[in-house]
C-alpha positions as CSV (number, residue, x, y, z in Angstrom):
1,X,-4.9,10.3,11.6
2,X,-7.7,9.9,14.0
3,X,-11.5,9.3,13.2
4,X,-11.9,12.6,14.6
5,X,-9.3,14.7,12.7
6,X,-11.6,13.0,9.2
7,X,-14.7,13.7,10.8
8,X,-13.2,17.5,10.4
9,X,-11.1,17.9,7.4
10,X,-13.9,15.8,5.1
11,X,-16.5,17.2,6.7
12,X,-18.5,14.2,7.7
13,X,-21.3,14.2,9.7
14,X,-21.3,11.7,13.0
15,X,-24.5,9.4,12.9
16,X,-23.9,8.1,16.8
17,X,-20.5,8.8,17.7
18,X,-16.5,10.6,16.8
19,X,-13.9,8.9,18.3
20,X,-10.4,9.4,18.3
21,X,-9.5,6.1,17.5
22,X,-6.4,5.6,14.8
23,X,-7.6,5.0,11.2
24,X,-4.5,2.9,9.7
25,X,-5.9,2.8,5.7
26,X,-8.7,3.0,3.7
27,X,-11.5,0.7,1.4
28,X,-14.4,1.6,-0.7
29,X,-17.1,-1.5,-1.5
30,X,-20.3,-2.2,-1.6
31,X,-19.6,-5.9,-2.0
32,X,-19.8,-6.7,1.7
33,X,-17.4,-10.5,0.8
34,X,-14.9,-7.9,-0.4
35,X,-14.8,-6.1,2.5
36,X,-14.4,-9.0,4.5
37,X,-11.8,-10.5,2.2
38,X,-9.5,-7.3,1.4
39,X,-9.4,-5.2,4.3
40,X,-7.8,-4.9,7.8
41,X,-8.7,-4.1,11.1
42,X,-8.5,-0.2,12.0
43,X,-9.8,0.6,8.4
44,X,-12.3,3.0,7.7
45,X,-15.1,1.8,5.0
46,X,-16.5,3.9,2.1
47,X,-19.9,2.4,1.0
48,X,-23.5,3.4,-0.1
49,X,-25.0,0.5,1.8
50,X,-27.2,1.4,4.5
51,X,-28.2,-1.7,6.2
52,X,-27.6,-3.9,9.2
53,X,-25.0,-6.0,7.2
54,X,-22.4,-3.2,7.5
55,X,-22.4,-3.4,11.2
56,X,-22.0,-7.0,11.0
57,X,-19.3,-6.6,8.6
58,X,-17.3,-4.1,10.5
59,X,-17.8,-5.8,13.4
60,X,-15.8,-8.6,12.2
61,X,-13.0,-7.4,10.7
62,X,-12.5,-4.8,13.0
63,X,-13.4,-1.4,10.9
64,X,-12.2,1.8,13.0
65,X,-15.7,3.3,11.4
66,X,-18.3,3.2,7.9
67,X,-18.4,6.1,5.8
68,X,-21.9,5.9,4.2
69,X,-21.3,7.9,0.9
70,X,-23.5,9.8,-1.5
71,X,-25.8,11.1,0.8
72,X,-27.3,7.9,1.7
73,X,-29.1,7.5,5.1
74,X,-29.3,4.5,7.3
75,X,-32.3,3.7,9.3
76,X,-32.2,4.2,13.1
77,X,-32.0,0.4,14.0
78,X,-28.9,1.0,12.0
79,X,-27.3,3.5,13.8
80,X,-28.7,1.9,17.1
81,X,-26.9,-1.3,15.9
82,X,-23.4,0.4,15.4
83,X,-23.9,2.0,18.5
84,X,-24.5,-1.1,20.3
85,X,-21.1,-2.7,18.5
86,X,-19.2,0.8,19.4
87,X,-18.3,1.2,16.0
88,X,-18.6,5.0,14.5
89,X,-20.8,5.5,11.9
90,X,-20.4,8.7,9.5
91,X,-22.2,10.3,6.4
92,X,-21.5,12.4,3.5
93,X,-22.9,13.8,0.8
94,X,-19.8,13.2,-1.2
95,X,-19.6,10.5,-3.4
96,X,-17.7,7.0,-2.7
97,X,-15.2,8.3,-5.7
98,X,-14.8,11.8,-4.4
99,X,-14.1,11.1,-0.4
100,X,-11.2,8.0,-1.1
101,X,-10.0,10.9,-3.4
102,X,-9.6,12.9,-0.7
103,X,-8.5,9.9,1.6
104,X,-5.7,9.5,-0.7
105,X,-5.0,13.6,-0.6
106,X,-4.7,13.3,3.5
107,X,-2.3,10.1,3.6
108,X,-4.4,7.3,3.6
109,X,-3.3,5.1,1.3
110,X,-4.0,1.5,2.1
């Protein structure tokens, strides 16, 4: 399933860009050393954190995109950041619990 095809089905909204890059699985954290420790590169990431260090974070382990739950919003620097790093950067109003739910539902389930 593509970043794209999510975007869609969960309804997200795109905070700088909707690729169609291949998401392989799925982890929800806000513990920013457990995303770096448990997840794999072309992952999609289910957080309510909304600051620079999520960029980083992706950044390094190679995240397909963030999903910033619950309805949180990040500041611009933090959508200019992702930008900058080309990594996709999504919201919803969903809650963390709710969208890996619905993760699971579509397939992803690592």
């Amino acid at each position: 399933m593509t970043i794209y095809e999510l975007t869609e089905k969960l309804n997200l909204k795109s905070l700088n860009k909707s690729d169609d890059v291949e998401v392989t699985g799925a982890f929800a954290s806000d513990l920013l050393s457990d995303v770096v420790g448990n997840t794999s590169a072309g992952n999609i990431l289910l957080s309510v954190q909304v600051h620079k260090n999520i960029v980083a974070v992706a950044s390094l382990v190679g995240l397909a995109a963030v999903i910033i739950t619950s309805g949180r919003t990040p500041d611009q620097s933090v959508i200019d950041a992702a930008r900058e790093n080309e990594l996709c950067l999504l919201s919803s109003e969903k809650s963390t619990f709710m969208l890996a739910g619905k993760l699971y539902e579509l397939g992803l389930r690592d």
